[in-house]
N, C-alpha and C positions, 0 to 999 in steps of 0.2 A: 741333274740336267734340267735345263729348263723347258718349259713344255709347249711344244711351238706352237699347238694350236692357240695359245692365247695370247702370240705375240702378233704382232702389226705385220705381213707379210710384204712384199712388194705387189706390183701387178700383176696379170693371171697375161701371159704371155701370148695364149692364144688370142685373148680378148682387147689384148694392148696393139697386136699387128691387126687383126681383122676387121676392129674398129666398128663391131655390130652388136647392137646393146638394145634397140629398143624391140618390140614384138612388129613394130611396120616396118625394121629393117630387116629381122629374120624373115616376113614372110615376101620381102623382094627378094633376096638372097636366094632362099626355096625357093619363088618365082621365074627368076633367070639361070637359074642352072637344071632344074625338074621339071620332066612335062606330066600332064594333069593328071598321067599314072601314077606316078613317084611324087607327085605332089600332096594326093589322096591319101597314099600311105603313113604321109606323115599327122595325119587329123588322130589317131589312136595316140601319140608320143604328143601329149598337152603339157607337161611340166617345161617354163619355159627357163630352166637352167638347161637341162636337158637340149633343147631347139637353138639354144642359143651357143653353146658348145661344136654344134653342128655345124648352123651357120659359119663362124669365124673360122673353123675347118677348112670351110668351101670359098671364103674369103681369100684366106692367106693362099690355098693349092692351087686354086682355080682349074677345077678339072675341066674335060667337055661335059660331061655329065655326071649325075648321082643316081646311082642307083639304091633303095632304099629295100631292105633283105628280113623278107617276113617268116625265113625259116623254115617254108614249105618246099616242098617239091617241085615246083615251077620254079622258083629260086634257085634254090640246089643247083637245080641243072644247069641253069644261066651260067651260075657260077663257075660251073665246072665247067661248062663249054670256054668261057671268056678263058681260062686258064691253060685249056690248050689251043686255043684260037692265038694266043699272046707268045705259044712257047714256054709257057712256064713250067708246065707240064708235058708232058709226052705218054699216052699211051702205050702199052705194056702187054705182053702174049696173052695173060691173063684178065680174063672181064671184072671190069674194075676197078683195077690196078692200075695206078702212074707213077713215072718216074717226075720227080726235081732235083735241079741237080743248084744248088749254091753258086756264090760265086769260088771261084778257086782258094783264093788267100780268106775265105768268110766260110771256114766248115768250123765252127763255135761261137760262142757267146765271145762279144768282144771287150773284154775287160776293160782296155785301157784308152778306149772309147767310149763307155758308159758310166755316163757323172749323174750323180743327185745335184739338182739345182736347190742353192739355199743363197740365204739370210743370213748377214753379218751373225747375228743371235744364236743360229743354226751347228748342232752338234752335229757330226755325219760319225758314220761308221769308222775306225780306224784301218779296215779293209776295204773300203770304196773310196772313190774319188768323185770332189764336191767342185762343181761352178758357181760362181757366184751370180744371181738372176740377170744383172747387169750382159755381163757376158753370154749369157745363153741365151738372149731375146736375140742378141745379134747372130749367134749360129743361126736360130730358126728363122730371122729375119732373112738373114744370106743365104741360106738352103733350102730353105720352105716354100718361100714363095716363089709362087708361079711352079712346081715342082711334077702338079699334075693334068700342067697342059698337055688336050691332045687324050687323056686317059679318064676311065673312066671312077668316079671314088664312088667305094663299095661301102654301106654305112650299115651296120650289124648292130643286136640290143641284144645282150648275154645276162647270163644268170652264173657266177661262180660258186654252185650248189645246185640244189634242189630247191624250188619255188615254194616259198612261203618256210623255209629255212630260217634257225638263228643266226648260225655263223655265213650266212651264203651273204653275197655282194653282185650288185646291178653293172654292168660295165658296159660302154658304147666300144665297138672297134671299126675305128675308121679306114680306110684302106684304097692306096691305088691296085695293091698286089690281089689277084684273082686267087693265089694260089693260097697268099696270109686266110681270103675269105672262109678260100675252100675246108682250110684248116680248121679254121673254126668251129666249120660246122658241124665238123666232126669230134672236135674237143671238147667243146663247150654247148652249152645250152641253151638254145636261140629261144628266147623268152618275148620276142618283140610283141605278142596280144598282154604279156603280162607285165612288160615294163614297167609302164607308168606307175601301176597302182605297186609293183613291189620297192619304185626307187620314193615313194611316199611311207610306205610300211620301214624302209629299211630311215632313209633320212638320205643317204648318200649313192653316187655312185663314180666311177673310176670312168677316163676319158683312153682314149687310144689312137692317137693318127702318126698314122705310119705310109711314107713312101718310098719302093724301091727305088725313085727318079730313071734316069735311064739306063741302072742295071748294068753296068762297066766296072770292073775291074780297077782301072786308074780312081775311079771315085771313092773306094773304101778309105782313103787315107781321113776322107773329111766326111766318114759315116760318124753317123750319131746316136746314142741312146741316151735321152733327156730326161730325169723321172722331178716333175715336181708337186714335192709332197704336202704341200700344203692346197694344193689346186686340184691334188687326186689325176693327173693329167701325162701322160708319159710324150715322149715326141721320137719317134725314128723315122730318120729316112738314109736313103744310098745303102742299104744290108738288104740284106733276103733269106738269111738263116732265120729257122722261126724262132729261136730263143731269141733273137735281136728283133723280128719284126713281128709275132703274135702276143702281143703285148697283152693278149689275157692273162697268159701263162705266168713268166715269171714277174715282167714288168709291174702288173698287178697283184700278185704274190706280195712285192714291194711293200705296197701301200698297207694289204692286208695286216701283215706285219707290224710296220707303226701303229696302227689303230689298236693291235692287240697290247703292244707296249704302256702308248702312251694314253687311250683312251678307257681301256677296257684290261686295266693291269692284275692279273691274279685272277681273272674272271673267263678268260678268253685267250687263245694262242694260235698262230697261224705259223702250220711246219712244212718242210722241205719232208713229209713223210707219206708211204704205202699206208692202204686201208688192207687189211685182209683177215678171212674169218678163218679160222682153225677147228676141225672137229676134235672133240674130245671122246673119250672110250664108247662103243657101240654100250646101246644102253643107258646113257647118260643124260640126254635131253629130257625128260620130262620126271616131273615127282609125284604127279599121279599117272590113272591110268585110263585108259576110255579120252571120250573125246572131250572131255573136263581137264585133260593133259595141259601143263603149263609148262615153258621152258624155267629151268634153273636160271641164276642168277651165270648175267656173262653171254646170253645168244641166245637165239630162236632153235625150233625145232628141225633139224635137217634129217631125216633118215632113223629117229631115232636117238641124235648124236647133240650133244651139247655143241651147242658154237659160241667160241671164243673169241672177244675182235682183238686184231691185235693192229698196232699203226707204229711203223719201224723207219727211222732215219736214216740216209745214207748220202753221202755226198754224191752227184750226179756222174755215171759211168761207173761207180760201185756196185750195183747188183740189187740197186732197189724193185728193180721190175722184174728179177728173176726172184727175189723171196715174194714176193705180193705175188706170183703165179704158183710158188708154195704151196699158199694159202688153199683150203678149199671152197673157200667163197672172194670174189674177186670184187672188192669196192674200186680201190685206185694206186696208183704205183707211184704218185709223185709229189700232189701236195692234199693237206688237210686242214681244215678248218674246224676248232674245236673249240666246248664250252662247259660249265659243270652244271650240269639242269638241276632242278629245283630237287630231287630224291636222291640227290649226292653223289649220281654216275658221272662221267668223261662223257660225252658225245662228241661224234665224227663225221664230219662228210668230208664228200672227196669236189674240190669246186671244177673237177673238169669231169667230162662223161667218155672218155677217149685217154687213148694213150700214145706221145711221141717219145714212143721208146729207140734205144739204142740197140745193135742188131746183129752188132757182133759178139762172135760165140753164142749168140741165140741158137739151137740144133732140139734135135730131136730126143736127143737122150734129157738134155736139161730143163728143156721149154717146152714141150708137146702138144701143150692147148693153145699157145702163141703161133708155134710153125705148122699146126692145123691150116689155120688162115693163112699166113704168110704163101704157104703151098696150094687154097684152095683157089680156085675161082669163084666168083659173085661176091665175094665181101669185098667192102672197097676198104683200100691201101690205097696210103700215099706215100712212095718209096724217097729218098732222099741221101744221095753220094754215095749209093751203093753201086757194083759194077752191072753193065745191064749187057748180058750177052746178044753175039749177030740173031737169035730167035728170039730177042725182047724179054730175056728170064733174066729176073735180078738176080746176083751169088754176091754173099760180104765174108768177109773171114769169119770162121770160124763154125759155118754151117753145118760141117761135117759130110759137106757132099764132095761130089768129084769139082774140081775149075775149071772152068772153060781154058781155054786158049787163048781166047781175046773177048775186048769189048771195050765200051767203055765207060771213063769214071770218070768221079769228081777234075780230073784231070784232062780231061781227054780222050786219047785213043788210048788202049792200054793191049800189052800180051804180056805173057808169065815171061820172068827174066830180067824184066825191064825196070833200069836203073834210074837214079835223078842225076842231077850233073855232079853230083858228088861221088856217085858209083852205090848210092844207098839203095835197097831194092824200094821199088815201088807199088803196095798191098793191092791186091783189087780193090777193095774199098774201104774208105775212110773209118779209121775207128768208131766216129761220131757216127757214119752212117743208120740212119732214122727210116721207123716206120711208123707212120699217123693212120689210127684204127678205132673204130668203138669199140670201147668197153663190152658194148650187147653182145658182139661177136665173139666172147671168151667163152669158150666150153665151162668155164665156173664162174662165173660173170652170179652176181646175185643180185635181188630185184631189190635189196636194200640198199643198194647204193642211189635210190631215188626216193630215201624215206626222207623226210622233212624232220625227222627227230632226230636223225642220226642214227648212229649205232652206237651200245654201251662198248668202252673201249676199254681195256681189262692189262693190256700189256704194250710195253713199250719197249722198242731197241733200237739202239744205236751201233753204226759199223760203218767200217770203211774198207780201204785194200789191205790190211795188215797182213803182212809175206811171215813176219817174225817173232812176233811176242805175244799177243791177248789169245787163251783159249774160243774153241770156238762159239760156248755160249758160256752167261757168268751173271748171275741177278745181285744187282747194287741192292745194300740193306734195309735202303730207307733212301727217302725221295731224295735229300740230297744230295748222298749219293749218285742216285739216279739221274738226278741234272747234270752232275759232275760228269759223269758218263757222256754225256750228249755234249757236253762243253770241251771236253777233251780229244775227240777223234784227230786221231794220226792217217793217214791215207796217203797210197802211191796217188799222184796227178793223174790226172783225167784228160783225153781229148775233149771235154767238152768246153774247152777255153780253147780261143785262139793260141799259142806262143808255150800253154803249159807242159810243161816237164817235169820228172824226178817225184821226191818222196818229200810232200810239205804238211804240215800240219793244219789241221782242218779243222777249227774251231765251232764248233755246230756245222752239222751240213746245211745248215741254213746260213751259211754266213754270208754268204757272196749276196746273200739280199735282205740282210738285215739294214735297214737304212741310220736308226741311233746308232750309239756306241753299245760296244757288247758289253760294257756293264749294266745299262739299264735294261736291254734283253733279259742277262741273265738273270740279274734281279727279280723279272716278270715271270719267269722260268720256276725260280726256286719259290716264288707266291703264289704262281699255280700248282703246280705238284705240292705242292703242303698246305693247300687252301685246305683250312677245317670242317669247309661245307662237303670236302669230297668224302659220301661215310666211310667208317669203319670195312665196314666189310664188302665196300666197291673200289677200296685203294688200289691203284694198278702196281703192278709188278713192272719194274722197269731194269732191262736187261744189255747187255752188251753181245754183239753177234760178232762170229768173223769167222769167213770161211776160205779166209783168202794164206793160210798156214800153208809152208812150201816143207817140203823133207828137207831140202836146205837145212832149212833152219831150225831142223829136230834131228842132225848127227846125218842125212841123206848127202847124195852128190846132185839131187834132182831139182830143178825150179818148179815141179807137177807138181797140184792140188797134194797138202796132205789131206787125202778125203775126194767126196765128190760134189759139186755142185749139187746133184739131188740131196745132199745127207741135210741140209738146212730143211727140209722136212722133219725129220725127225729132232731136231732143236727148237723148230716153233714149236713141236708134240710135246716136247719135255717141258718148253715154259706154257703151254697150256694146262698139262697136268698139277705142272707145279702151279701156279695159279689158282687151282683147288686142291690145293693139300694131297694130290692122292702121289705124289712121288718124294725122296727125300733128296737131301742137298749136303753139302757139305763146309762149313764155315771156312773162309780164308781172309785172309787181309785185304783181296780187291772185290768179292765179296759170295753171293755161294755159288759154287760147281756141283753140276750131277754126278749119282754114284755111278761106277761101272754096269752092275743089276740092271739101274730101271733105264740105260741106254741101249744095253745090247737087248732088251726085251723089244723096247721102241723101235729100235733102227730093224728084229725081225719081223714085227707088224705092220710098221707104217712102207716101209721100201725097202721088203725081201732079204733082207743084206746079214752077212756074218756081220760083226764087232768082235773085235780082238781086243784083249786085255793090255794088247803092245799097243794097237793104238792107242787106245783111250790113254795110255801112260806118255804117249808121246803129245796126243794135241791136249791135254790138259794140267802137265806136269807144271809147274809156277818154273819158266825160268827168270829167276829174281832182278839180275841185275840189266834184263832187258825193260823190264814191267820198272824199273826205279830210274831209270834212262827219260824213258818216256815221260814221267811225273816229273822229274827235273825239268823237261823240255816245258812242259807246261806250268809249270810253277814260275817256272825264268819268264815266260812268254810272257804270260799274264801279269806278270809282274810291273810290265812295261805300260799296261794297261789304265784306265784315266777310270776311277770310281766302281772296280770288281768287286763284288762285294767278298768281305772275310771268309764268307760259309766257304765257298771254292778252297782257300788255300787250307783251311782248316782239313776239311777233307784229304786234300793230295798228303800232307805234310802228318796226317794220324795213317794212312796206308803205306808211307815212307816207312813210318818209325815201327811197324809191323812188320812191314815187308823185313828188314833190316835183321831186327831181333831173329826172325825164322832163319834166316839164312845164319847166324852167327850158331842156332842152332842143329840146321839139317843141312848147310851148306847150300850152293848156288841156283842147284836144279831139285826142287822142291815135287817127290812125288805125291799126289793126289790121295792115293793107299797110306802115304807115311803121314798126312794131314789129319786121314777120319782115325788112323788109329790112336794117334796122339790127344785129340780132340775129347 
């Protein structure tokens, strides 16, 4: 591909409408929409790319005011007042807590509304949808302007990391939405005293203006999600889900992405993945003794206990935020920013400090440091399409409490019973239904998730909703392998798209914002995991998860978990131990499985639990011709694909002809016992 940053781009859209370019036109601009308060604030923000970004903001929206968001406590509160002053919000039983409710037809990310704006020259994703710049100055010229008359634009200065960060990024988020603000500041890291001097340190930084407009229903048709990548600049307005309107989050994920690809290839990668630390056997942490104690290779000292970072992929509504609360140290549930530092470990941070998690089937038995909060009062939540009962208490599916009776939802008014016009029942709340929370407020929340170095990151996995075929954990041989794993995810659909449905294949869970083509990802993919600089004895173990196996589809009549939700505890335990040599494996052709031994040992220390020798035979038995199903599917797919590189098929097509030969000789359903004894 060719490498856009060093092509000739078109004009920068915002600067082409707003028409403000010199520093005497930024400072009339600040002049006539800021008074001497908000005017003052902006004397720290001197970089005049930065100011000038602003300004044509406030050009093309023409709010009544700006307000200028310094991330303290007198801010906060503005914020949070304007957001229920406006309706955006609504207060809730508990101190706190508010509800927002979407617009009805806008409970996800709107796929097939949200275009990369490119250049004739411009590869795009074979999964995204591309406008040509021509085109999309005229959306935002027809949409944009004039957009936030009457409102007020809220202008925010973020950190997607930790401050003074390798892989962190500077990001402005502009905003008529009180509620996008409020978010923010809950997700991200309001950096505004340290802007300037880190968007100098850094070189770059990501743009954001976003307008609900007037918030109607009839207007989604002509919503928009604009990302253009060469300007670092994203453009939403007419939405109010925050995957569509906090354009820190995934919008700039985006951008992150590219850079990692095309700037910084084999050195750097930005993932759709959880941070989280794993303790390893009591005893374990340090190799001396007295307070000369130093952590082993792999994690600091917790109790004693070795920590292990692990950082796990899953396509979004897959269960990334329930393994990252696995974890016993809590960085982040959703994306990560990594780098291979100079002594040849992985480093991680997590570039938001909060979590907007998904909240169904969140309960007590699965989540318990999550539904702490969720049930406490004083931590503040931001609820989102959940049902809100007549005493103002949210319930979403899956809580494991009793239902109300009535309330209401993303819909309306709602009581148990009630159908849509089709006679479909209608849930109390929305699958997607969202809770926006700090991080700080996790009972295992760790104070490394604000280290500037990162953390050494030791293991890798990838998963999705698989009902039928991949056991529940399974360590690729070698990194490319390991890529291949991450390349390959099969998953049931997720609410978190508008329109999604059924069982589709999920090529990285990162894919929906990969902005190249996924051959040159992959490519970046398979040159980081096998970068020479990462050492010998810091190479991560890169793993496949899935805990999403039905008795279905192991000879049951049931569609219930085979397993339980908690047992992914004792799967991170096992790729931790395995990780340092202290557990043994079993070789197969998709690559090694644990023995029965050191799992029913695990699953009675880490979460209480018998382990049966039936299970273990059922969720890791090889059934063959579903596991050669699937590699056809992605063999074919990829097939179709513009510049994948060799390694990929080479891998699928030597587990084929493994897989194949085994079965010719132990037949279809391949047990685990029949593998090590053969072996």
């Amino acid at each position: 591909m060719v490498n856009t940053v060093e092509q000739k781009a078109g004009p920068d859209i915002g600067e082409k409408l707003g028409n403000i370019e010199s520093k005497e036109e930024i400072e009339d601009i600040f002049r006539r929409y800021m008074d001497e308060w908000q005017y003052s604030r902006m004397e720290l923000i001197t970089n005049i790319d930065v100011r000038r970004k602003i300004a044509n903001a406030i050009a093309i929206s023409e709010p009544e005011s700006v307000f200028i968001n310094r991330g303290n406590e007198e801010d906060r509160k503005f914020i949070k007042e304007l957001a229920l002053k406006k309706g955006e919000e609504s207060p809730l039983a508990m101190e706190n807590h508010t509800i927002h409710f979407d617009l009805s037809q806008e409970q996800g990310r709107i796929v097939d509304r949200t275009f990369y704006i490119v250049d004739d020259f411009e590869d795009v994703s074979s999964l995204a949808k591309r406008m040509n710049r021509e085109t999309a100055l005229k959306e935002v010229k027809d949409n944009f302007e004039g957009i936030m008359q009457g409102k007020v634009m809220i202008v925010g200065f973020y950190m997607r990391g930790p401050v003074g960060a390798k892989g962190a990024n500077p990001a402005i988020e502009i905003t008529s939405s009180a509620y996008v603000a409020h978010s923010a500041e809950i997700l991200y890291r309001n950096a505004y005293s340290a802007f300037n001097s880190e968007v100098t340190r850094i070189g770059h930084f990501f743009t954001n203006i976003h307008s609900e407009g007037l918030n109607r229903s009839e207007d989604l048709p002509n919503a928009r999600v604009l990302m253009d990548r060469h300007y670092k600049t994203t453009y939403s307005f007419k939405c109010t889900y925050a995957g569509n309107t906090l354009l820190l989050k995934k919008g700039n994920h985006r951008f992150a992405v590219d850079m990692a690809v095309y700037e910084k290839c084999g050195e750097e990668v930005a993932e759709h993945m959880f941070i989280t630390g794993i303790n390893g056997p009591k005893g374990s942490g340090t190799t001396a003794i007295g307070n000369n104690a130093q952590p082993q290779s792999g994690g600091d000292i917790s109790g004693n206990c070795r920590i292990t970072w692990c950082a796990g992929a899953a396509p979004s509504g897959c269960g990334k935020t329930t393994t990252a609360m696995a974890g016993n140290h809590f960085v982040g549930d959703d994306l990560t920013q990594m780098w291979i530092e100079e002594d040849g470990s992985i480093r991680a941070i997590n570039p938001e400090c909060g979590i907007f998690g998904i909240v169904e089937d969140v309960n007590w038995e699965g989540d318990p440091m999550l539904m702490e909060n969720l049930r406490k009062a004083g931590v503040e939540v931001i609820w989102s399409n959940v049902l809100v009962d007549d005493k103002l208490v949210p319930h979403w599916v899956g809580n494991g409490e009793e239902p109300p009776e009535s309330g209401i939802n993303f819909q309306g008014r709602w009581h148990k019973g009630m159908v849509d016009a089709n006679g479909k029942p209608i849930p109390m709340s929305h699958p997607n239904s969202r809770c926006t929370i700090a991080s700080s407020a996790l009972g295992n929340y760790s104070i490394e998730a604000e280290n500037p170095k990162g953390v050494e990151t030791r293991i890798f996995t990838y998963s999705g909703r698989d009902s039928d075929t991949m056991p529940p954990v399974w360590v690729a041989k070698n990194s490319e392998q390991g890529v291949v794993l991450g390349a390959c995810i099969v998953s049931a659909a997720t609410a978190t798209e508008v329109g999604a449905s059924g069982v589709k294949r999920a090529p990285w869970a990162n894919a929906p914002f990969i902005p190249g083509s996924l051959g040159d990802y992959m490519d970046a993919q398979f040159k980081f995991f096998g970068n020479p600089k990462i050492a010998t004895d810091k190479k991560p173990v890169m793993a496949g998860l899935n805990y999403f196996l039905t008795h279905k589809a192991r000879g049951g009549d049931s569609n219930k978990l085979l397993g339980e939700k908690r047992d992914v505890k004792v799967w991170l335990a096992w790729l931790e131990r395995y990780t340092h040599n202290e557990v043994k494996a079993i070789e197969t052709p998709i690559g090694y499985i644990p023995i029965y031994d050191d799992l029913k040992q695990l699953f009675s220390q880490i979460i209480n639990k018998e382990y049966s020798v039936e299970l273990y035979e059922k969720q890791f038995s090889l059934y063959v011709d579903n596991i050669v199903n699937r590699l056809d599917l992605q063999i074919e797919a990829y097939s179709k694909e513009k510049g994948i590189p060799e390694t990929l098929f080479s891998v699928l097509n030597s587990q084929k002809t493994e897989l194949l030969a085994l079965k010719e000789k132990a037949g279809a359903i391949i047990s685990p016992v029949l593998i090590m004894n053969n072996s």
